[in-house]
Structure formats: structure tokens, C-alpha cells
C-alpha positions in Angstrom: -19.7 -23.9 80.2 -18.4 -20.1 80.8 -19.6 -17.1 79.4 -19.0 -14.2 79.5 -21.1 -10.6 79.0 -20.1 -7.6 80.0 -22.5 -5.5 81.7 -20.4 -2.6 81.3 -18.7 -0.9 78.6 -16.7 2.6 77.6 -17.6 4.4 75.0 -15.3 5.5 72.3 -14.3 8.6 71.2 -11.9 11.0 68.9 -9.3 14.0 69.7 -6.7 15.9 68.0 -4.1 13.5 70.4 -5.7 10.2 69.4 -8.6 8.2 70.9 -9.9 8.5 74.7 -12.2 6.6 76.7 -15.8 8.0 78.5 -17.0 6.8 81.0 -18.3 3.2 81.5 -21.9 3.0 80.6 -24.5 0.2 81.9 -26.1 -1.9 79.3 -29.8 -3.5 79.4 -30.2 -6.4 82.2 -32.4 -8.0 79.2 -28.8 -9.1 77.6 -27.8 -11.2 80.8 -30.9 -12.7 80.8 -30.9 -13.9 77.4 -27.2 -15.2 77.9 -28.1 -17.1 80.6 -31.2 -18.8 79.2 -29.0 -19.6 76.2 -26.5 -21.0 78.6 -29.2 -23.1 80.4 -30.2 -24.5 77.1 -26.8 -25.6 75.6 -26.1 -27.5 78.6 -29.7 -29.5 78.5 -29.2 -30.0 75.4 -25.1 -31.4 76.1 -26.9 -33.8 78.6 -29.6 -34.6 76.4 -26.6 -36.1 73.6 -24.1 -37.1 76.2 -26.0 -38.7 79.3 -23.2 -39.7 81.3 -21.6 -35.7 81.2 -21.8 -33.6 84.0 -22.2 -29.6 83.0 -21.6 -26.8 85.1 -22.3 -23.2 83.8 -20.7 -20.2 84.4 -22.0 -16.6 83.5 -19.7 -13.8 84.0 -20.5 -10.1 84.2 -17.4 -8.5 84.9 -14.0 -8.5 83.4 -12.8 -9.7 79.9 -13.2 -13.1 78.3 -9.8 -13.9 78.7 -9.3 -12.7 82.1 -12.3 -15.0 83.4 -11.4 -17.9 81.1 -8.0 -18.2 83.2 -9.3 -16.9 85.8 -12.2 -19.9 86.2 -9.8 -22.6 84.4 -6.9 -21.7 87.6 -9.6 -22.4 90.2 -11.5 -24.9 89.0 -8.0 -27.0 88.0 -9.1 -27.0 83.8 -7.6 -30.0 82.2 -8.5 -28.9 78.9 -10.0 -25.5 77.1 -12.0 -25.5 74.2 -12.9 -21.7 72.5 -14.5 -21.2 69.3 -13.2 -19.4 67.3 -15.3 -17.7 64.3 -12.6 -14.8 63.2 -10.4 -12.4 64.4 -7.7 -9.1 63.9 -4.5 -10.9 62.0 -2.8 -7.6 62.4 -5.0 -5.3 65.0 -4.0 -8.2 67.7 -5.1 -6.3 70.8 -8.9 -6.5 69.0 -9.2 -9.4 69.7 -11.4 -11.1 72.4 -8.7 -14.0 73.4 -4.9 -14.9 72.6 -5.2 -18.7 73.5 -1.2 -18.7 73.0 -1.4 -15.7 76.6 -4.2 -18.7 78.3 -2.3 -21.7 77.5 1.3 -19.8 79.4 -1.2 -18.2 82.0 -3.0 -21.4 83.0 -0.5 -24.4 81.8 -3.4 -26.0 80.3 -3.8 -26.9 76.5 -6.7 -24.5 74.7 -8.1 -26.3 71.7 -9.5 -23.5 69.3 -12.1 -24.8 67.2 -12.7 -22.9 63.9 -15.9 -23.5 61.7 -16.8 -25.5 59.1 -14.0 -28.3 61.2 -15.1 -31.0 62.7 -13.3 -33.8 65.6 -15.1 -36.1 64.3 -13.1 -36.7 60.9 -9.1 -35.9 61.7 -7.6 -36.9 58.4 -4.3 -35.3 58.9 -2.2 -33.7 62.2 0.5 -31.3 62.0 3.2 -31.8 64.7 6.0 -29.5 65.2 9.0 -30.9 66.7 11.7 -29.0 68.9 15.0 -30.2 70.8 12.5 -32.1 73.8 10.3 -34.6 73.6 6.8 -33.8 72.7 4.8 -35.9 75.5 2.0 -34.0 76.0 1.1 -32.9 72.7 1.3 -37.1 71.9 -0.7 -37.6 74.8 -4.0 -34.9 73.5 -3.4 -36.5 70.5 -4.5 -39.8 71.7 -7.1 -38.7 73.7 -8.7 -36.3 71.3 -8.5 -38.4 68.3 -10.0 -41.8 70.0 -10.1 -44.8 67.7 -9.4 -42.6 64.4 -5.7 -42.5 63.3 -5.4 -40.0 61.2 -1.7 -39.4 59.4 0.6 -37.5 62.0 3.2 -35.2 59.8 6.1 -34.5 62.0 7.5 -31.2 61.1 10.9 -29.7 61.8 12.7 -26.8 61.3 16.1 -25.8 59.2 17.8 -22.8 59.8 15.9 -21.9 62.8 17.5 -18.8 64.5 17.0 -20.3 68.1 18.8 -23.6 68.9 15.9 -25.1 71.1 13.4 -24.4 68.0 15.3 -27.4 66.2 14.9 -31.2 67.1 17.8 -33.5 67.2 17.8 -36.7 65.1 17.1 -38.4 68.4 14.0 -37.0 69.3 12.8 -37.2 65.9 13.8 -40.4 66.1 12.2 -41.4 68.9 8.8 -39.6 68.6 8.6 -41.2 64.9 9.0 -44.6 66.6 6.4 -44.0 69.6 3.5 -42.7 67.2 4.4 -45.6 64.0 5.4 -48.7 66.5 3.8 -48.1 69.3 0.6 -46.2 68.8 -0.2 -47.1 65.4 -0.3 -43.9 63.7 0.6 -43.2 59.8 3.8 -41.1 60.3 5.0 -38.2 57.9 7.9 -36.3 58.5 8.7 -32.4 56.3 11.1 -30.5 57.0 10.6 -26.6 57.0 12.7 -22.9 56.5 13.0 -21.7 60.0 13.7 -18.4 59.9 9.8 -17.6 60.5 8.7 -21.0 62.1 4.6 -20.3 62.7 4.5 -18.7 60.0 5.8 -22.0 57.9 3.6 -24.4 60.0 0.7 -22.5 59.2 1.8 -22.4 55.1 2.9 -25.7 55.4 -0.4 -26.8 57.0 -2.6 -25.3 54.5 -1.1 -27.1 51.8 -2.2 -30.1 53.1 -5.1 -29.6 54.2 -4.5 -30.3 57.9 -7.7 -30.8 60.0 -5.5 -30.1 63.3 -2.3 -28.3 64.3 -0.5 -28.9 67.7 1.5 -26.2 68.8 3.6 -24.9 71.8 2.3 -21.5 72.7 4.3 -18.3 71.5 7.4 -20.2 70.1 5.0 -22.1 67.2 2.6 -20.1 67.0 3.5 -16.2 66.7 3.4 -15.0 63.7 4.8 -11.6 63.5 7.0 -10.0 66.5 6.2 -6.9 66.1 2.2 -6.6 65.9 2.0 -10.0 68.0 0.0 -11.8 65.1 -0.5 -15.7 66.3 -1.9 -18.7 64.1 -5.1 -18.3 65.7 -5.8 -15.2 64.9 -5.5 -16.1 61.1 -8.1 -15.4 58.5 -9.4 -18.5 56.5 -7.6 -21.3 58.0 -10.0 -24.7 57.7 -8.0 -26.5 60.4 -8.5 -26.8 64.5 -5.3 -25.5 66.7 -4.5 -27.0 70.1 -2.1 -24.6 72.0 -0.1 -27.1 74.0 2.2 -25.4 76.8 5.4 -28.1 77.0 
């Protein structure tokens, strides 16, 4: 368990030229404390509901959320991330406390944002984008995240996309359709999307149906808008969990 609280922070202010920084500013010990009692309860209460789990806790007092969540996931060898994720800036980006697309490319490790009101427990339906390699690792969260449950996998690929490597060949269609029907059981869907603006489909695409979970390469299915550096996550009233897989 990591968290973060910054013990430290600039003010803000206003000129004819723009905005400038004062100096940093020491906040109230009586916030750390509070974190980390908060902290020490979570995790009694994670081995109070799952026995057999070890927890570890982290506090942090220095840096930025993202910079220690990479920062601890690098040196403690993370196999898996999972940030909630209650809102966020879909166009002031650099607001924003993390971009799980920058941790997923930073650390190599899948980040699972959870988003409230979703739940792990019920997956009904999985959005899958598909590309010109094989999707291993996204097939092989998908197992272990979904258990017994085996929910309706819709394979998605793109038409028209303006990078080669952002559409799949027949054959890995193919062959990824075959692994999750024949092999692993899964109900198998397959659409097939514009791809001029490809997270920007998935995310339409999975809001139609009502996806409960979205599994996506970092920065090439999941940026939204190039200039601004908008990414799924950071989208306002989406119901459905994303798992930022780096290939």
C-alpha cells in the first residue's frame, strides 16, 4: 500500500506575464499522521478479509504521486498497479495527479485504474483492442483478473488507421479469437472500428456497451487528443475499469 502526502507545497500566484511560483511552504505534521493511521488501518483491515495476504505500507513525504509510484513499483519489482481513480482534467492533462499510460511505459508493468461505482467482481463484458502482434499479456491479466467468471471478450480492430502497426492482420485476429473461444473458454465478439482517432473510438465504442473493463496498450490506445495529451483515463463519466497494458 503507497501513499503519498506531500509535506511541502508552492503557493500560487498571478502577474502581468502569467503565473509564478513562491516559495515552498511546510504543512501541519498532523496531516502525515492522519495518513499514516489511515494507512495502518486499511491494511488491518486487508488482513482481516484476506488472511493469507501479506501488506506492506508505504508513506511518502516527498515528491509527486507518480514519481514515487514508479519509483517504489522499479524497486520493489511491481507485478501489477492498481490506482483509483475518482476524476480528473480531460483537457488540463498536466492537473492531473497520475498518467497511468507515463507509469505503465516508465515501469513496464500493467496499472489497473479502478473508477467508482465498478466493481471486479461482476466483469460482464471486456474490450480488447487488437494491433499487428499478438496480445499475450493483455490475454494473460485477463485470466488472472477475471478468475472463474468469463465474461464476453469483444475483440476490436481498427479500419483506416493512419499507422500500419495500429491494424491487426487476419492472422492474429485469427489466432487470438481461437485462443480466448477454443482454448480458454471465453464468449468472443469481434467490431471493427474508424481508425483515424483509435482511443478515442475504443472509448465510444466501449461506452455503448457498457464495458465493465478496457485493456489497452499505453499511449498508442489510449491517447486521446495529441495536442493537449488527453488519455482514456483521464475521461469524465466513464463506468468501466482500464488496465494499461505495456506490450
Amino acid at each position: 500500500l503507497l501513499h503519498v502526502v506531500n509535506t511541502n507545497y508552492p503557493v500560487s500566484a498571478f502577474h502581468m506575464n502569467g503565473v509564478f511560483l513562491l516559495p515552498f511552504l511546510k504543512r501541519h505534521p498532523v496531516k502525515t499522521n492522519s495518513a499514516a493511521k489511515r494507512l495502518h488501518e486499511l491494511a488491518a483491515h486487508i488482513r482481516y478479509i484476506m488472511p493469507g495476504v501479506n501488506v506492506i505500507t508505504h508513506l511518502c513525504s516527498e515528491g509527486s504521486v507518480q514519481a514515487n509510484i514508479i519509483e517504489k513499483s522499479n524497486q520493489l519489482f511491481i507485478d501489477l498497479i492498481i490506482a483509483g481513480k475518482s476524476g480528473g482534467h480531460d483537457v488540463l492533462t498536466f492537473l492531473n495527479t497520475i498518467n497511468s499510460s507515463e507509469i505503465a511505459s516508465a515501469t513496464t508493468c500493467p496499472i489497473l485504474i479502478v473508477k467508482p461505482g465498478t466493481s471486479l467482481n461482476n466483469i460482464h463484458d471486456v474490450v480488447m483492442p487488437l494491433r499487428n502482434f499478438m496480445p499475450e499479456r493483455k490475454i494473460d491479466l485477463l485470466k488472472t483478473i477475471t478468475g472463474k467468471q468469463k465474461p464476453v471478450v469483444h475483440l476490436v480492430t481498427l479500419a483506416n488507421a493512419a499507422n500500419e502497426k495500429d491494424c491487426a492482420n487476419g492472422t492474429v485476429l485469427i489466432n487470438t479469437y481461437r485462443n480466448l473461444s477454443n482454448d480458454l473458454h471465453f464468449p468472443v465478439n469481434h467490431k471493427v472500428l474508424n481508425g483515424h482517432q483509435p482511443a478515442k473510438e475504443i472509448c465510444r465504442y466501449a461506452k455503448d456497451i457498457k464495458a465493465d473493463m478496457v485493456l489497452v496498450n499505453p499511449f498508442s490506445e489510449t491517447k486521446m487528443n495529441g495536442l493537449l495529451g488527453s488519455h482514456i483515463t483521464e475521461q469524465p463519466h466513464t463506468l468501466f475499469n482500464i488496465l494499461a497494458v505495456p506490450a
